[in-house]
PyMOL Python script that loads the backbone (N, CA, C, O; Angstrom):
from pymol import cmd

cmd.read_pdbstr("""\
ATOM      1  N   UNK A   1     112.276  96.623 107.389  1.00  0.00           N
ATOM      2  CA  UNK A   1     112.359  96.788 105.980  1.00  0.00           C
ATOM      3  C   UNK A   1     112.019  98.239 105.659  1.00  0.00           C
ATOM      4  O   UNK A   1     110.879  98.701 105.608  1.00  0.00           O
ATOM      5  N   UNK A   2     113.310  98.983 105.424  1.00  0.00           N
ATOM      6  CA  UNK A   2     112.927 100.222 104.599  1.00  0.00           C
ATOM      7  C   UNK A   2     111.856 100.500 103.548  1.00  0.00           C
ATOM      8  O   UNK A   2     111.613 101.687 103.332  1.00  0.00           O
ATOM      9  N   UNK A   3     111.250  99.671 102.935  1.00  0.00           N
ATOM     10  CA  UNK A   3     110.675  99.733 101.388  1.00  0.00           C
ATOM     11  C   UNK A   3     110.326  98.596 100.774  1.00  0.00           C
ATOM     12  O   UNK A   3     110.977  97.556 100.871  1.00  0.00           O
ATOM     13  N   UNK A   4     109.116  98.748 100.003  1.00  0.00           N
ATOM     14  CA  UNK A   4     109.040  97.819  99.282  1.00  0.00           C
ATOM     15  C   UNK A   4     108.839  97.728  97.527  1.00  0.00           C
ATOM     16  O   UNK A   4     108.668  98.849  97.049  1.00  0.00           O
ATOM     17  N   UNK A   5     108.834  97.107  96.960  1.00  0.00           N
ATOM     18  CA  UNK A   5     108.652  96.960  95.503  1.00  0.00           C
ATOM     19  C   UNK A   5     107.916  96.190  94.790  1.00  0.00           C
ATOM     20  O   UNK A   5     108.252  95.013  94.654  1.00  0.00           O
ATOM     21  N   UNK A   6     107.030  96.569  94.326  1.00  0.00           N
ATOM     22  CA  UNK A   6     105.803  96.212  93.680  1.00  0.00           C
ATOM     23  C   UNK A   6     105.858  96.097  92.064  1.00  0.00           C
ATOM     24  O   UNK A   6     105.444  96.991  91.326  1.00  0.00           O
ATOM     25  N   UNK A   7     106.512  94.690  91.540  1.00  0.00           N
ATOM     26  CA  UNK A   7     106.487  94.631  90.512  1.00  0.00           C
ATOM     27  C   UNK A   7     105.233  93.926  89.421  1.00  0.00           C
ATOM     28  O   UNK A   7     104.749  92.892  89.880  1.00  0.00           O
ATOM     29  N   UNK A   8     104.874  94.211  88.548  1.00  0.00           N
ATOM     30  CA  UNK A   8     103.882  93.514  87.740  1.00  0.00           C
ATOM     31  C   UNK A   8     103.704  93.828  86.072  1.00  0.00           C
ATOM     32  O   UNK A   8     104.457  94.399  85.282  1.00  0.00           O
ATOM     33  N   UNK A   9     102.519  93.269  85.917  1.00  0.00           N
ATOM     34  CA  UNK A   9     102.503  93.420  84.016  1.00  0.00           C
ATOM     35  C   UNK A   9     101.642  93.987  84.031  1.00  0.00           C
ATOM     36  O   UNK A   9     100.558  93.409  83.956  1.00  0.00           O
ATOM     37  N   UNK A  10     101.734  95.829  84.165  1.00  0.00           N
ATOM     38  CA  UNK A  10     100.337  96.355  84.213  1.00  0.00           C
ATOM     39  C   UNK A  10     100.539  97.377  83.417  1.00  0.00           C
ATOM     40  O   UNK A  10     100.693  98.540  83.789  1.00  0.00           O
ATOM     41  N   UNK A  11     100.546  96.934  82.171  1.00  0.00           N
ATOM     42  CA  UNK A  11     100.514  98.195  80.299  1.00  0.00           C
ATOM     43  C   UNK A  11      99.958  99.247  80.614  1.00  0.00           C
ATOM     44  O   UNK A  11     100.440 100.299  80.194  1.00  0.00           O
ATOM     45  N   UNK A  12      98.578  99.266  81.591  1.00  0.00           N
ATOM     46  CA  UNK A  12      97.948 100.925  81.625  1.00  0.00           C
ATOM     47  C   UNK A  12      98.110 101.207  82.770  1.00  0.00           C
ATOM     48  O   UNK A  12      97.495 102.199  83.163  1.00  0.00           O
ATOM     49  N   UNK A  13      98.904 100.537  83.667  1.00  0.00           N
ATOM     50  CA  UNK A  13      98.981 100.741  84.794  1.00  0.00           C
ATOM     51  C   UNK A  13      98.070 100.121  86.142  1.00  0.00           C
ATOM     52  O   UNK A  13      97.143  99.322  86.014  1.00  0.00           O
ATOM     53  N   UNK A  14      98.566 100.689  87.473  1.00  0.00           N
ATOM     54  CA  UNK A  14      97.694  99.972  88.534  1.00  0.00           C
ATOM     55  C   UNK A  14      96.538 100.844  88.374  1.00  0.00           C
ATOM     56  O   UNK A  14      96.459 101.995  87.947  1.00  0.00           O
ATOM     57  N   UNK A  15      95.831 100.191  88.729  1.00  0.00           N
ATOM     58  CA  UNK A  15      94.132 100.651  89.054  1.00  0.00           C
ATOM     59  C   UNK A  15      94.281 101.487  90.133  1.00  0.00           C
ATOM     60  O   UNK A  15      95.248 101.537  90.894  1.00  0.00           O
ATOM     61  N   UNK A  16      92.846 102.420  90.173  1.00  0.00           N
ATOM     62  CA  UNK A  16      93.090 103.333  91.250  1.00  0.00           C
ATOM     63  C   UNK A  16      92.708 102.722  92.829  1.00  0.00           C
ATOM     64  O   UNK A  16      92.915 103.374  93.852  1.00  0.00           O
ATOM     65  N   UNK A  17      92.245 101.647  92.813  1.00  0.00           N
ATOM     66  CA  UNK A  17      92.150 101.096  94.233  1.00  0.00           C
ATOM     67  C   UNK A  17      93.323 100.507  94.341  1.00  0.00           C
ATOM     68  O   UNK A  17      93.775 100.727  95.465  1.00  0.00           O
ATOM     69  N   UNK A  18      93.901  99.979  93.814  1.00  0.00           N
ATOM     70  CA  UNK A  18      95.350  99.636  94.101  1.00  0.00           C
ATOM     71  C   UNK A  18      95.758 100.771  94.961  1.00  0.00           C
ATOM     72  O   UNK A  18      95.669 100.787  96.188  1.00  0.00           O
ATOM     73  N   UNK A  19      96.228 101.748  94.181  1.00  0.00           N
ATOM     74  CA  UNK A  19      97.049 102.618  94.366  1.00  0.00           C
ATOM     75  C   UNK A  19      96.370 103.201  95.892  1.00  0.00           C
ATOM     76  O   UNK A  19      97.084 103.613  96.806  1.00  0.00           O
ATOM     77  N   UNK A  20      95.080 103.152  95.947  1.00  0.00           N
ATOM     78  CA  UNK A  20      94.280 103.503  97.231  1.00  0.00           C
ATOM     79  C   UNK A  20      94.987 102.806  98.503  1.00  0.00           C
ATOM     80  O   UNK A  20      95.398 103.463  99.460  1.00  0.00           O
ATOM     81  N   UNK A  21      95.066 101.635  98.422  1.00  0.00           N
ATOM     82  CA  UNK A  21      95.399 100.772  99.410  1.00  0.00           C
ATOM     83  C   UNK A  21      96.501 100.956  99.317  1.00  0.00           C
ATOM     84  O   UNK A  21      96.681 101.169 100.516  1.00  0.00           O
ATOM     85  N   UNK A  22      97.785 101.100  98.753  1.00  0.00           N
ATOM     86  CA  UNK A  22      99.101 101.699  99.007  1.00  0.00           C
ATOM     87  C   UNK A  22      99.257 103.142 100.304  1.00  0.00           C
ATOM     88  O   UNK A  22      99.625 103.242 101.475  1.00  0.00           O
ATOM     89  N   UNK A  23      98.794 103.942  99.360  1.00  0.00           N
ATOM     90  CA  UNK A  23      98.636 104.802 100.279  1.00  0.00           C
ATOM     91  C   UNK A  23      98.118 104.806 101.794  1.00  0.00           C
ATOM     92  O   UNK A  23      98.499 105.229 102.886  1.00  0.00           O
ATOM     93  N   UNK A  24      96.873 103.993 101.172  1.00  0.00           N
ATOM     94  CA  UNK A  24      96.547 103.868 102.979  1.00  0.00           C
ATOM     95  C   UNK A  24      96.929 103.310 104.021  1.00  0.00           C
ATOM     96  O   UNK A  24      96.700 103.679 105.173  1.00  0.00           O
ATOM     97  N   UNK A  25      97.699 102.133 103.574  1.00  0.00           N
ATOM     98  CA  UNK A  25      98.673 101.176 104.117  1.00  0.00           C
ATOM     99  C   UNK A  25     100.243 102.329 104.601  1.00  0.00           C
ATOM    100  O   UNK A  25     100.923 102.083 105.596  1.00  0.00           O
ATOM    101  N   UNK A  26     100.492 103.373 103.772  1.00  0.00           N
ATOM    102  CA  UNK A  26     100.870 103.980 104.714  1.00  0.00           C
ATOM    103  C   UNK A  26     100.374 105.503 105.800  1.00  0.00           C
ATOM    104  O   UNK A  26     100.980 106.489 106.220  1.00  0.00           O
ATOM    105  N   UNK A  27      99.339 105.118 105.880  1.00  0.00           N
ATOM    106  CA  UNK A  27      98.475 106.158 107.513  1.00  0.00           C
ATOM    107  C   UNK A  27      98.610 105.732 108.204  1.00  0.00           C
ATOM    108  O   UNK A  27      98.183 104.591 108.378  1.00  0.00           O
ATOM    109  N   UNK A  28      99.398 106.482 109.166  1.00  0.00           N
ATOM    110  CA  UNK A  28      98.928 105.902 110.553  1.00  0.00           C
ATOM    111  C   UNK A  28      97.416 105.630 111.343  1.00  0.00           C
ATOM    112  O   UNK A  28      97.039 104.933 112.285  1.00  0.00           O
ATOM    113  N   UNK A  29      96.908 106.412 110.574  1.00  0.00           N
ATOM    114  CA  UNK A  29      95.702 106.356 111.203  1.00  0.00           C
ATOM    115  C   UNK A  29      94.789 105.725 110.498  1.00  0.00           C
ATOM    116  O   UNK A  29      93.717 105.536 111.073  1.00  0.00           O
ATOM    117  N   UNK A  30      94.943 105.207 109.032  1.00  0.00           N
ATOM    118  CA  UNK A  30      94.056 104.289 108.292  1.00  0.00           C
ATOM    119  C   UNK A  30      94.429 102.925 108.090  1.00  0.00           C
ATOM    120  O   UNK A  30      93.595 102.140 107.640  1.00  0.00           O
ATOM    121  N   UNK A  31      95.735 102.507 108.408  1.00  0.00           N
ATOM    122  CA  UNK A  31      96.268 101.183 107.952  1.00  0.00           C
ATOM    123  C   UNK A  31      95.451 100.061 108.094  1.00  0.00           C
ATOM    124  O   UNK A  31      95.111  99.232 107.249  1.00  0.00           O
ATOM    125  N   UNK A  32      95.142 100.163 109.464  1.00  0.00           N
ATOM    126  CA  UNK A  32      94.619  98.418 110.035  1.00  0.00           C
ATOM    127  C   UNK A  32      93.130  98.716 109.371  1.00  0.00           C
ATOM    128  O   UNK A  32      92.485  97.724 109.033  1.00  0.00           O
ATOM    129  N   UNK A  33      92.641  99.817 109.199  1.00  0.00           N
ATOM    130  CA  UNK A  33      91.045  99.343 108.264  1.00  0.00           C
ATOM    131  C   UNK A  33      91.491  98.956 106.676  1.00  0.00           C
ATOM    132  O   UNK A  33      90.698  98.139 106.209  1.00  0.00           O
ATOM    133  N   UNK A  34      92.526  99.328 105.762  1.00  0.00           N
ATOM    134  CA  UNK A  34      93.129  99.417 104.574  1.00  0.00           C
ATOM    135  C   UNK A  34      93.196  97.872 104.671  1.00  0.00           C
ATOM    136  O   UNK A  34      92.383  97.160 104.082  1.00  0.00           O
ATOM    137  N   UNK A  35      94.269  97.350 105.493  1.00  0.00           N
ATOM    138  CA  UNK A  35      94.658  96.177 105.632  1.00  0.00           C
ATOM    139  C   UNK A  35      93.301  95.323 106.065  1.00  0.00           C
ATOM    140  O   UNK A  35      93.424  94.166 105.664  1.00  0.00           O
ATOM    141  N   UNK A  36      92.142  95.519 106.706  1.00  0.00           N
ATOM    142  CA  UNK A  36      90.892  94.525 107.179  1.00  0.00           C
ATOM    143  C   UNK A  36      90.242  94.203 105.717  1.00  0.00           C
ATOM    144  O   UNK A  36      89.657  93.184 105.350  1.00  0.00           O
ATOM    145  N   UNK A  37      90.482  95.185 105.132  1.00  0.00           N
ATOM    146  CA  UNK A  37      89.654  95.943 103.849  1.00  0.00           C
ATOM    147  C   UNK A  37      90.628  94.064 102.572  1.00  0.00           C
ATOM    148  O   UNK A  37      90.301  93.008 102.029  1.00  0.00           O
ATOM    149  N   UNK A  38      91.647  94.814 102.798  1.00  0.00           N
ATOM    150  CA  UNK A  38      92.551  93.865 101.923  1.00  0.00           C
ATOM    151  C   UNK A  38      92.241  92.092 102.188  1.00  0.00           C
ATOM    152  O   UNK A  38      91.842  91.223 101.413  1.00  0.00           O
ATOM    153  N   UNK A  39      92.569  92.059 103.414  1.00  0.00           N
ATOM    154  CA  UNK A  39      92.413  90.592 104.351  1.00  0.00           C
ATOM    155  C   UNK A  39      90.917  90.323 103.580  1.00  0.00           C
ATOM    156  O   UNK A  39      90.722  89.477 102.707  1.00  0.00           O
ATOM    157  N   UNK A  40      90.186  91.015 103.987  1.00  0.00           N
ATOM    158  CA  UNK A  40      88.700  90.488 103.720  1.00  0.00           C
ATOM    159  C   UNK A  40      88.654  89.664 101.999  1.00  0.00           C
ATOM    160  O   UNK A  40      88.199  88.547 101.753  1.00  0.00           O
ATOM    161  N   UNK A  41      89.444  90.906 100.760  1.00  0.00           N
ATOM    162  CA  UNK A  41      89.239  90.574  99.621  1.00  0.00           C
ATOM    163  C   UNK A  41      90.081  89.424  99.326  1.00  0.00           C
ATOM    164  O   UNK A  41      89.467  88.687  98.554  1.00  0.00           O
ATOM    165  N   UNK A  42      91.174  88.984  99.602  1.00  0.00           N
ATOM    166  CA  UNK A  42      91.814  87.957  99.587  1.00  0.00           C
ATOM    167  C   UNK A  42      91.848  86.528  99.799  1.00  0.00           C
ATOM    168  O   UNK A  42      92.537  85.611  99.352  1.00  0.00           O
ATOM    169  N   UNK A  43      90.488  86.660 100.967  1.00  0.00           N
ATOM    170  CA  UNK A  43      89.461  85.318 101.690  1.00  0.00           C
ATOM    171  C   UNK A  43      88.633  85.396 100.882  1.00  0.00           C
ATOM    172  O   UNK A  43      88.498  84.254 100.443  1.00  0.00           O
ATOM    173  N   UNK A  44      87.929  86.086 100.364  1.00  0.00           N
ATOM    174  CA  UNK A  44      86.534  86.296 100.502  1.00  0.00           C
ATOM    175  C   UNK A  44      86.164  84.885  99.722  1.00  0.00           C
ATOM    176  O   UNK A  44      87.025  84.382  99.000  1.00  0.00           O
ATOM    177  N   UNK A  45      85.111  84.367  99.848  1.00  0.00           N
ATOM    178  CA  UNK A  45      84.175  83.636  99.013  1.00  0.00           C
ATOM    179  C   UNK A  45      85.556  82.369  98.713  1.00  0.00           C
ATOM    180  O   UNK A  45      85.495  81.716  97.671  1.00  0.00           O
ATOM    181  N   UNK A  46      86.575  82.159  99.572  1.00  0.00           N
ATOM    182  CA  UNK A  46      87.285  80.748  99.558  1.00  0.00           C
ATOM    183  C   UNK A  46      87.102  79.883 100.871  1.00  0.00           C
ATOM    184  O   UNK A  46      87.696  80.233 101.890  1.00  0.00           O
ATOM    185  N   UNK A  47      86.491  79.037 100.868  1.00  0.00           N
ATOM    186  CA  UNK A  47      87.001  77.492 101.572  1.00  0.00           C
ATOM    187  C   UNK A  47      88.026  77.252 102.193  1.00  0.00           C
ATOM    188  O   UNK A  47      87.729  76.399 103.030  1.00  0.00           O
ATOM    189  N   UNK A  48      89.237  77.551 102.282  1.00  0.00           N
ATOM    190  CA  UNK A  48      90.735  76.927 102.354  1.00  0.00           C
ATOM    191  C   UNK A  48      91.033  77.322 103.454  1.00  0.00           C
ATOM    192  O   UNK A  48      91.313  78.520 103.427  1.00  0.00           O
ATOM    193  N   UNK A  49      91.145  76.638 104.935  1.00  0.00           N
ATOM    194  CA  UNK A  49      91.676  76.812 106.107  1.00  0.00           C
ATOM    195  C   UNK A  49      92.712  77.189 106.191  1.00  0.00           C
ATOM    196  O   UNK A  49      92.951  78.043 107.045  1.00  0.00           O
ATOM    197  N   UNK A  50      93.904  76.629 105.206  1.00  0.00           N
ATOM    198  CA  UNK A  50      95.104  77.493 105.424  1.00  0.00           C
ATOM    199  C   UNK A  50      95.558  78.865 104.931  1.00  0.00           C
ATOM    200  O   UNK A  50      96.513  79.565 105.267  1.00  0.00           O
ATOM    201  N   UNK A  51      94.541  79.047 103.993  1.00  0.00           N
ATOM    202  CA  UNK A  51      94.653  80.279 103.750  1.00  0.00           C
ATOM    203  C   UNK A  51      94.052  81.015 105.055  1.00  0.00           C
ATOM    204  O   UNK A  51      94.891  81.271 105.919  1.00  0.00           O
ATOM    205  N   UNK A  52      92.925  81.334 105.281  1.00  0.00           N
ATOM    206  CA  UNK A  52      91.939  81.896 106.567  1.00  0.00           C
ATOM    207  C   UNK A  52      93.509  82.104 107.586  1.00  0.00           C
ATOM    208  O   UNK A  52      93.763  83.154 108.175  1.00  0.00           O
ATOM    209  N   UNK A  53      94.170  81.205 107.602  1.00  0.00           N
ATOM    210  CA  UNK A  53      94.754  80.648 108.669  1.00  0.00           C
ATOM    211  C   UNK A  53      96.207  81.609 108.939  1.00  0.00           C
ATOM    212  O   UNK A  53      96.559  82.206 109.956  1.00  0.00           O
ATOM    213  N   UNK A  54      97.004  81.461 107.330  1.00  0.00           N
ATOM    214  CA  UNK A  54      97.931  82.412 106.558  1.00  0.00           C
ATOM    215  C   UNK A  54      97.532  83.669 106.810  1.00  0.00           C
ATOM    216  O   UNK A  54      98.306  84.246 107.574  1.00  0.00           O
ATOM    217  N   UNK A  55      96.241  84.574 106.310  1.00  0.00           N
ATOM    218  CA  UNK A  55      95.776  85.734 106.204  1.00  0.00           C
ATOM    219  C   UNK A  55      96.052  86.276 107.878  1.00  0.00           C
ATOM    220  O   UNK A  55      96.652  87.286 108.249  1.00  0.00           O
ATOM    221  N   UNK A  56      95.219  84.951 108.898  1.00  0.00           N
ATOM    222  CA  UNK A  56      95.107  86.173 110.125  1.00  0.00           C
ATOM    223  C   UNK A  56      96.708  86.496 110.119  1.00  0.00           C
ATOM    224  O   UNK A  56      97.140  87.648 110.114  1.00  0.00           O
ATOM    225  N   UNK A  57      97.408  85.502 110.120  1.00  0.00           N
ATOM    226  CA  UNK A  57      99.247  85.133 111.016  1.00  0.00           C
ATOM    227  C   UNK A  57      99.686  86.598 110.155  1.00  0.00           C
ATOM    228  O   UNK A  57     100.874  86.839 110.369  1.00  0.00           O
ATOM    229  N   UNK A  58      99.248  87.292 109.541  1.00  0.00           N
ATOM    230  CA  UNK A  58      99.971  88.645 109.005  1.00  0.00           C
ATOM    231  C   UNK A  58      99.017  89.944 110.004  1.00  0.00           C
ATOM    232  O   UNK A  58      99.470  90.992 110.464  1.00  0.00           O
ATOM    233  N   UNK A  59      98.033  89.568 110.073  1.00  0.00           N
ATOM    234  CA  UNK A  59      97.556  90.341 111.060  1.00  0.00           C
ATOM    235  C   UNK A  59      98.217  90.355 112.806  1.00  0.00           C
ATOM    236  O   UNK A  59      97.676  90.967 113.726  1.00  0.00           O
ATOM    237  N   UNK A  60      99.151  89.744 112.897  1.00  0.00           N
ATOM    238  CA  UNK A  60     100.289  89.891 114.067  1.00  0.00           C
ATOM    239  C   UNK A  60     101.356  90.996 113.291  1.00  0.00           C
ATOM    240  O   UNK A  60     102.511  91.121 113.696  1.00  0.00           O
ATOM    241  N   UNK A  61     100.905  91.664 112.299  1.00  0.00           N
ATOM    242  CA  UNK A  61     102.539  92.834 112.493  1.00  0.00           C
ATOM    243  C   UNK A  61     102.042  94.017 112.378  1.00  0.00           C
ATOM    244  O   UNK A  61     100.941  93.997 111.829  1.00  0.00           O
ATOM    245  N   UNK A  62     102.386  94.976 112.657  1.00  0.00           N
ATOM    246  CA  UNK A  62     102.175  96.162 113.272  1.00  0.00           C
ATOM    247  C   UNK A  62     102.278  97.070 112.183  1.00  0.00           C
ATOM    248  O   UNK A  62     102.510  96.618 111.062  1.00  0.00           O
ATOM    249  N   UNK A  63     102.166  98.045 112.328  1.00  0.00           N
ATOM    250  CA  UNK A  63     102.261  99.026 110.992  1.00  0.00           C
ATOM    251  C   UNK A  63     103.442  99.330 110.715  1.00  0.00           C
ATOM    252  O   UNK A  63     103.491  99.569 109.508  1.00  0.00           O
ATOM    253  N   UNK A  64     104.706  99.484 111.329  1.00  0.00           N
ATOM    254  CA  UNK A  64     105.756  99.386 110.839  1.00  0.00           C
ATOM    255  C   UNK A  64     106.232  98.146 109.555  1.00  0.00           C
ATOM    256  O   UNK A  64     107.122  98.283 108.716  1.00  0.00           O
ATOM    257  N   UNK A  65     105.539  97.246 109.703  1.00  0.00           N
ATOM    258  CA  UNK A  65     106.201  96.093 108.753  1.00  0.00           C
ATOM    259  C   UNK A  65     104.614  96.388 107.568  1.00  0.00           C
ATOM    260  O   UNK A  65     104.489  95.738 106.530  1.00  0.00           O
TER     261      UNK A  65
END
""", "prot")
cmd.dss("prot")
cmd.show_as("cartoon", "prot")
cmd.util.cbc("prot")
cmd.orient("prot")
């Protein structure tokens, strides 16, 4: 996938950690902490095995994807 597109309802715009984790998601040399960083907030403080479960199965792709 060449690109992606990030659509939403954001009147003042994305926040600056948003925009943080964009960027860092593309470093080569920062991604997989950007992405641990992300994984973590997405679990955090939920119960739900299939989520836990969902979250790692994206941690199988590489920084290209």
């Amino acid at each position: 996938m060449p690109g992606i597109v990030l659509l939403g309802w954001m009147v003042l715009g994305p926040p600056e950690p948003f925009l943080a984790a964009l960027q860092g998601l593309q470093d080569a040399r920062a991604w997989r902490d950007v992405r641990a960083g992300l994984f973590s907030i997405w679990a955090s403080g939920l119960d739900i095995p299939a989520l836990h479960a969902y979250v790692h199965s994206m941690s199988e792709y590489g920084y290209d994807m």
